[in-house]
DORODREN-462910 format. One line per 3 residues: number of its first residue (from 1); their letters; for each residue x, y, z of N, C-alpha, C, O. Coordinates in pm, 1 decimal, m for minus. Layout:
<dolums>
NUM = a = X Y Z X Y Z X Y Z X Y Z; ...
</dolums>
This chain:
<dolums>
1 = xxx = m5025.6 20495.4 15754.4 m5046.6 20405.9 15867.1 m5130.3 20476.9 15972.8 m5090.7 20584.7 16017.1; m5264.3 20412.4 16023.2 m5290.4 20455.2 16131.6 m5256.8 20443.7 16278.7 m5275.4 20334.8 16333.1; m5207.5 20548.9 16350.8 m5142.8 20536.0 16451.3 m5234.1 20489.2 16576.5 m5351.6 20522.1 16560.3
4 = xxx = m5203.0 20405.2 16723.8 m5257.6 20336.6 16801.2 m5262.5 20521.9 16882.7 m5225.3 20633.6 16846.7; m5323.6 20469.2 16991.7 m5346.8 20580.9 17066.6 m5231.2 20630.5 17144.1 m5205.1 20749.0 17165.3; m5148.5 20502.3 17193.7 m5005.9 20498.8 17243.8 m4964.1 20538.8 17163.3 m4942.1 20648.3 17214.9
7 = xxx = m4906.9 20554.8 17011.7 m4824.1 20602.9 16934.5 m4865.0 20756.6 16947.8 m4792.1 20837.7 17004.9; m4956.1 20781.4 16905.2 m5018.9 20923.0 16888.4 m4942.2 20996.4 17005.0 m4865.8 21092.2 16993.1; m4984.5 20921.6 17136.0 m4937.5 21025.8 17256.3 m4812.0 20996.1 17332.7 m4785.6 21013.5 17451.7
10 = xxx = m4750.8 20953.5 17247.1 m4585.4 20909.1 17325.6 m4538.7 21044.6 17352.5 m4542.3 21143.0 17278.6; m4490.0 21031.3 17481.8 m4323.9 21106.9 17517.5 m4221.9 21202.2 17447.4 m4188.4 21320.7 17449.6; m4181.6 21049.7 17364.8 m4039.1 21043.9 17332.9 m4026.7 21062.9 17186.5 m3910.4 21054.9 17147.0
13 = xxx = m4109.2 21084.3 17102.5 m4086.1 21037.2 16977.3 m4119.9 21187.7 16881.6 m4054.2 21237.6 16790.2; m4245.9 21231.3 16943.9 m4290.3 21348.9 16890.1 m4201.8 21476.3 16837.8 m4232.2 21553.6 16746.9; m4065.4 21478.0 16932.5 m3958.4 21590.3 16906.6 m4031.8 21720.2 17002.8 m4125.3 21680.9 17072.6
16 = xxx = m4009.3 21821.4 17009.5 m4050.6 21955.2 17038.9 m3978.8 21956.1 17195.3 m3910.5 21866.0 17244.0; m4017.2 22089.0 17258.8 m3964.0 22111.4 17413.6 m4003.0 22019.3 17471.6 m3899.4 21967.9 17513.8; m4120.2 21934.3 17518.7 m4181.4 21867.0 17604.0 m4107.8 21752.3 17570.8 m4091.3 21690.8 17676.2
19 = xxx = m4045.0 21680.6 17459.5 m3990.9 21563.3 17429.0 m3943.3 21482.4 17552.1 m3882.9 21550.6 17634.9; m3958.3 21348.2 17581.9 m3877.9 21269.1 17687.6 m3768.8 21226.8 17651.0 m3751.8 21211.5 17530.0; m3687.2 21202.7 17722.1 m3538.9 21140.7 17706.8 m3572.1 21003.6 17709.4 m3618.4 20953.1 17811.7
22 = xxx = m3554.1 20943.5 17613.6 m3508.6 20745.7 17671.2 m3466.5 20754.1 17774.8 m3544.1 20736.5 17868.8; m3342.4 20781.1 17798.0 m3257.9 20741.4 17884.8 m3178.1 20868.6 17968.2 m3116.0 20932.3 17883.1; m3164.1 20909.9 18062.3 m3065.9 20974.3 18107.6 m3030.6 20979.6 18239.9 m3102.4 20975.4 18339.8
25 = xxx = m2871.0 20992.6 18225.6 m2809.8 20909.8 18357.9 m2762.0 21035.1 18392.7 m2747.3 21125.9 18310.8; m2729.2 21046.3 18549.1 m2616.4 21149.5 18575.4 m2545.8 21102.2 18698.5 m2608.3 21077.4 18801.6; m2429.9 21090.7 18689.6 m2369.3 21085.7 18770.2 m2237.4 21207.7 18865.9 m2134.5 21251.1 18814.2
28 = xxx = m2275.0 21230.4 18978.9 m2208.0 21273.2 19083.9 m2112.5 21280.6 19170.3 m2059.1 21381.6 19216.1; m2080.6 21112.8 19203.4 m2002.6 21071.5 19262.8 m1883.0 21074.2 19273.9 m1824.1 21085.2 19381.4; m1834.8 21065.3 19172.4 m1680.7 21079.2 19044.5 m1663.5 21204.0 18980.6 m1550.5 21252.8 18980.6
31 = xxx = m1761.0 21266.1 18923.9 m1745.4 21353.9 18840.4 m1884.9 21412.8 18802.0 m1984.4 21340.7 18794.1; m1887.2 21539.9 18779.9 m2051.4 21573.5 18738.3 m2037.6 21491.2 18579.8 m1928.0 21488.6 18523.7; m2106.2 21454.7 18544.6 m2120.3 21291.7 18399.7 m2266.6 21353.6 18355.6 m2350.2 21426.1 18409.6
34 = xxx = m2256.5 21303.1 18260.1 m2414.1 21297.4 18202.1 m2438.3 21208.5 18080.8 m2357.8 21209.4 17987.6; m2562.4 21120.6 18079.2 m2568.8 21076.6 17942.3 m2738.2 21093.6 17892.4 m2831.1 21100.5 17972.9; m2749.4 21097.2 17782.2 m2924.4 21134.4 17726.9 m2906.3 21066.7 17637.3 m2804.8 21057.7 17568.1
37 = xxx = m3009.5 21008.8 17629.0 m3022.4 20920.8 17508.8 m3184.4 20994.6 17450.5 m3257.5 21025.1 17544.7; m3224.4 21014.7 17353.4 m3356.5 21090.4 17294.8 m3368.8 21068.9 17134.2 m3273.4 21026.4 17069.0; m3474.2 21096.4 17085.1 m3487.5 21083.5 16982.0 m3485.0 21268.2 16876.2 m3472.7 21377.5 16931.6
40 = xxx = m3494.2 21255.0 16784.7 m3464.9 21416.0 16717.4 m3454.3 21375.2 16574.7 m3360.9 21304.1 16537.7; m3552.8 21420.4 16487.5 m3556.4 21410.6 16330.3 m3520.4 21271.3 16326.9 m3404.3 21230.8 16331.1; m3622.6 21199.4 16319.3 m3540.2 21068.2 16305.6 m3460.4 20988.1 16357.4 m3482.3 20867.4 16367.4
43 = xxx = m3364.4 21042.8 16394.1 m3248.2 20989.4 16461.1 m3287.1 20965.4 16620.2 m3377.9 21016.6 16685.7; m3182.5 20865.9 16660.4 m3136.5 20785.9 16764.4 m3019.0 20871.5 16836.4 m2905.4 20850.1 16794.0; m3035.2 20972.4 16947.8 m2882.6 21071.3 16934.5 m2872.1 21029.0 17072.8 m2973.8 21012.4 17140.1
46 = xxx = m2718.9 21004.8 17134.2 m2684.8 20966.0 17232.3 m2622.5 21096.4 17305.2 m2537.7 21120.1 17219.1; m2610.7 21158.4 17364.0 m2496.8 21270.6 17395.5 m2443.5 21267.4 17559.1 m2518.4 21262.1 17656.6; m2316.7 21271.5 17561.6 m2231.8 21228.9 17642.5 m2170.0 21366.3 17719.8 m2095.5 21435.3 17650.3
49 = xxx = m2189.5 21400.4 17825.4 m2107.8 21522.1 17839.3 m2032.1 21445.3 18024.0 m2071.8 21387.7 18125.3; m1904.1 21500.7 17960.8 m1826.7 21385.4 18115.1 m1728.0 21531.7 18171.8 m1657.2 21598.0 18096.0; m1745.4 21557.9 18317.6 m1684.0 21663.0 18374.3 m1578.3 21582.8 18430.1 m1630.7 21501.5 18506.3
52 = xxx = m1442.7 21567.5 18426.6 m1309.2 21542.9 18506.8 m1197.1 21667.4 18536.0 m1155.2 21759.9 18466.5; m1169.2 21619.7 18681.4 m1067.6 21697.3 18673.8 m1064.8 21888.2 18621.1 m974.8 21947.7 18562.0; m1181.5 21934.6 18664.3 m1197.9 22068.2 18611.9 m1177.9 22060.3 18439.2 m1131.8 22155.4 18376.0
55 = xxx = m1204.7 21979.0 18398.8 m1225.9 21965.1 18246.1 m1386.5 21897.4 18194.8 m1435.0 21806.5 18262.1; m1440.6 21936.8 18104.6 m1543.9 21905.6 18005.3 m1510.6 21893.2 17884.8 m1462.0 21963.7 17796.4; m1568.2 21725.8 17906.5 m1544.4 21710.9 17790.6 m1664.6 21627.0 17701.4 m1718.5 21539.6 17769.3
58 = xxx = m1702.2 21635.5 17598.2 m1889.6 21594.5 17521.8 m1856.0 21542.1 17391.3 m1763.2 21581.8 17320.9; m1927.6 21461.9 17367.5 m1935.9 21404.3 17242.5 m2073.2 21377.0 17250.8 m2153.0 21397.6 17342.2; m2096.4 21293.9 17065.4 m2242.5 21262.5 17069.2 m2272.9 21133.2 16945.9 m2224.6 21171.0 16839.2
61 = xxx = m2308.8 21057.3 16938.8 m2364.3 20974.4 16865.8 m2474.5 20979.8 16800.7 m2565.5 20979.2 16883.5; m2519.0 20985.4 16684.9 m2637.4 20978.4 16618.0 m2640.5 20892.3 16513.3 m2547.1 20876.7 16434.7; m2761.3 20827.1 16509.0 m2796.4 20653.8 16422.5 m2959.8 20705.4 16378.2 m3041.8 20763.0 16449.7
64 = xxx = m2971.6 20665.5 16245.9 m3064.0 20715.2 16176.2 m3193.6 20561.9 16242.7 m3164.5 20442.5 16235.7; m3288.9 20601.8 16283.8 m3374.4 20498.4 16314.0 m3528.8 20495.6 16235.8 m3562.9 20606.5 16194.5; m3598.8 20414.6 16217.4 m3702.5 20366.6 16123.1 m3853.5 20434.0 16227.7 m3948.2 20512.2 16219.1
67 = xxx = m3796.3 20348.9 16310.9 m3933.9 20366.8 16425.8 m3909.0 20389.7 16565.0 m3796.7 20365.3 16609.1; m3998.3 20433.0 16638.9 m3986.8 20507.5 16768.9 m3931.0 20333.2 16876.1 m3993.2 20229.8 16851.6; m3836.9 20331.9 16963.5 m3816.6 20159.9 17002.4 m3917.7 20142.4 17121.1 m3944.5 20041.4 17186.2
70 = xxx = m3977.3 20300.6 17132.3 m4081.7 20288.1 17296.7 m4199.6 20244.9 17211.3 m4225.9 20125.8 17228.1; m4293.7 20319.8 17107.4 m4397.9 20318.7 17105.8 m4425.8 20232.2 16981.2 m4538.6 20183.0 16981.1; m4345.6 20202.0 16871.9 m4332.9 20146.8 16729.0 m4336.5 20238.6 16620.9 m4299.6 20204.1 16508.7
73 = xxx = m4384.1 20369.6 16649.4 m4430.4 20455.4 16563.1 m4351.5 20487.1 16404.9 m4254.2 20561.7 16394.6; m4391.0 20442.1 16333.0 m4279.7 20510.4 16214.0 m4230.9 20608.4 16227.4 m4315.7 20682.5 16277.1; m4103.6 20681.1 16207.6 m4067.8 20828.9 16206.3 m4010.1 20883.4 16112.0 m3921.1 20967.7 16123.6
76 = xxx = m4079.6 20817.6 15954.9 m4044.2 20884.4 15819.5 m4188.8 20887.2 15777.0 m4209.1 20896.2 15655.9; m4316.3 20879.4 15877.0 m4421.3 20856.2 15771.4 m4469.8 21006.4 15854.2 m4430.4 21059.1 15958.2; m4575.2 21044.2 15751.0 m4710.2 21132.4 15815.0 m4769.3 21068.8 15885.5 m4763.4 20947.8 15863.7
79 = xx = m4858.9 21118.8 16009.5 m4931.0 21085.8 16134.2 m5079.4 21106.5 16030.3 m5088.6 21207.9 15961.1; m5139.0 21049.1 16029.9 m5299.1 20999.6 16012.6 m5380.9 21013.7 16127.3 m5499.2 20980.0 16123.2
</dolums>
C-alpha cells in the first residue's frame, strides 16, 4: 500500500522515543492519576497508573489493532 503523506508522518503510529500518546490524562486534584493511551507493535495499549492514599497502583490494557485510528495507516504492512 502506498502511504498518504499524513500516514508517512504521523505522531502516533510510527513507535520509537518521539512517539505521541493518543490520549493522556493526568489528574491532580484527588490523587496524582494518570492515563496514556498510545500505540506500540501493533497494539492499542491503555496504561493506567492511579496514586491513592500513599499507594500505587497500575494496570494496563492491550488490544491488537489493524490500523493507526489517527492516520488509517496499516500497522501489519511494510511502508512503501
Amino acid at each position: 500500500m502506498k502511504l498518504t503523506e499524513k500516514q508517512k508522518n504521523c505522531p502516533h503510529c510510527h513507535g520509537g522515543d518521539n512517539s505521541k500518546d493518543l490520549l493522556s490524562l493526568k489528574y491532580s486534584n484527588y490523587a496524582d492519576s494518570e492515563v496514556d493511551v498510545f500505540i506500540e507493535d501493533g497494539q492499542l495499549l491503555c496504561d493506567v497508573d492511579i496514586g491513592v492514599d500513599n499507594r500505587d497502583d497500575y494496570f494496563n490494557k492491550k488490544i491488537d489493532v489493524a490500523y493507526c485510528p489517527i492516520c488509517g495507516r496499516p500497522l501489519n504492512e511494510e511502508e512503501k
